[in-house]
N, C-alpha and C positions, 0 to 999 in steps of 0.2 A: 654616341650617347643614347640615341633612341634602341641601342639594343640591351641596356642596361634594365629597362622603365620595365616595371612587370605586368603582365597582361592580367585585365580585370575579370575574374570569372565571369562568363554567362550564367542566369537564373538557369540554362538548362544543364551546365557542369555542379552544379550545387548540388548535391541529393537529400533528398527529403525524408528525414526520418520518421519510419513505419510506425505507429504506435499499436501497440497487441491490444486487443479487447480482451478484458477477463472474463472467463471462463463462468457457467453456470455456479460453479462451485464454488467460486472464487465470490460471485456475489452473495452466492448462499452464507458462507463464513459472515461475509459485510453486513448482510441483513441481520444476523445474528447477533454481532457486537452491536451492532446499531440497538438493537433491542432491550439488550441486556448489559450492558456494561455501562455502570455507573459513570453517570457525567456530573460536572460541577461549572458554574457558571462563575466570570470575573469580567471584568473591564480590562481593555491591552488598550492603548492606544485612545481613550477615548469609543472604545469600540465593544460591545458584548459579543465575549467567546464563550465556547460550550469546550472542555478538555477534558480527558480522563486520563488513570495513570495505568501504565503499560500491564502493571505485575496483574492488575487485577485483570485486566480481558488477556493476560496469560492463564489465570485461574480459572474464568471464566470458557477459554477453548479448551483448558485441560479437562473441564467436566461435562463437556458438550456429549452430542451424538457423535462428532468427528473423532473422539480419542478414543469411545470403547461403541462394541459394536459391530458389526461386518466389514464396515468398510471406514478402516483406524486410517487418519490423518497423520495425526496428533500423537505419539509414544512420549513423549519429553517436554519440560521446557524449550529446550535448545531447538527440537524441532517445529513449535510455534513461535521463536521468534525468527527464526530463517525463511518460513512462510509470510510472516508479515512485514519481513524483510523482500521480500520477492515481489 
């Protein structure tokens, strides 16, 4: 019967997942929405949240420095939401 029972992981067989830090770039982009993209405020919960809606800080990277320029991000739609998908 005891060879049934299953062996309880050790803390040291568990692996720890890596977390990547983003990229200079990547916060660049962030600082950028954060700036510019229109937010609106509500109550959730009892709580004050700040939201904004996607289409516009889509509009908003498509007119950036990142879409036109030397060094293009941004060509599309699709290719700014797979970024902010990322």
């Amino acid at each position: 019967m005891a060879e049934k029972r299953k062996a309880k992981k050790k803390a040291q067989d568990i692996p720890v997942p890596v977390e990547e830090k983003p990229t200079k770039q990547e916060y660049a982009v962030a600082t950028y929405l954060k700036k510019n993209c229109p937010t609106k405020k509500t109550k959730f919960l009892n709580h004050q949240v700040q939201y904004f809606y996607a289409n516009k800080a889509i509009d908003i990277l498509l007119d950036s420095q990142w879409a036109s320029g030397k060094d293009i991000l941004f060509t599309d739609r699709q290719s700014v939401v797979d970024y902010c998908n990322k």
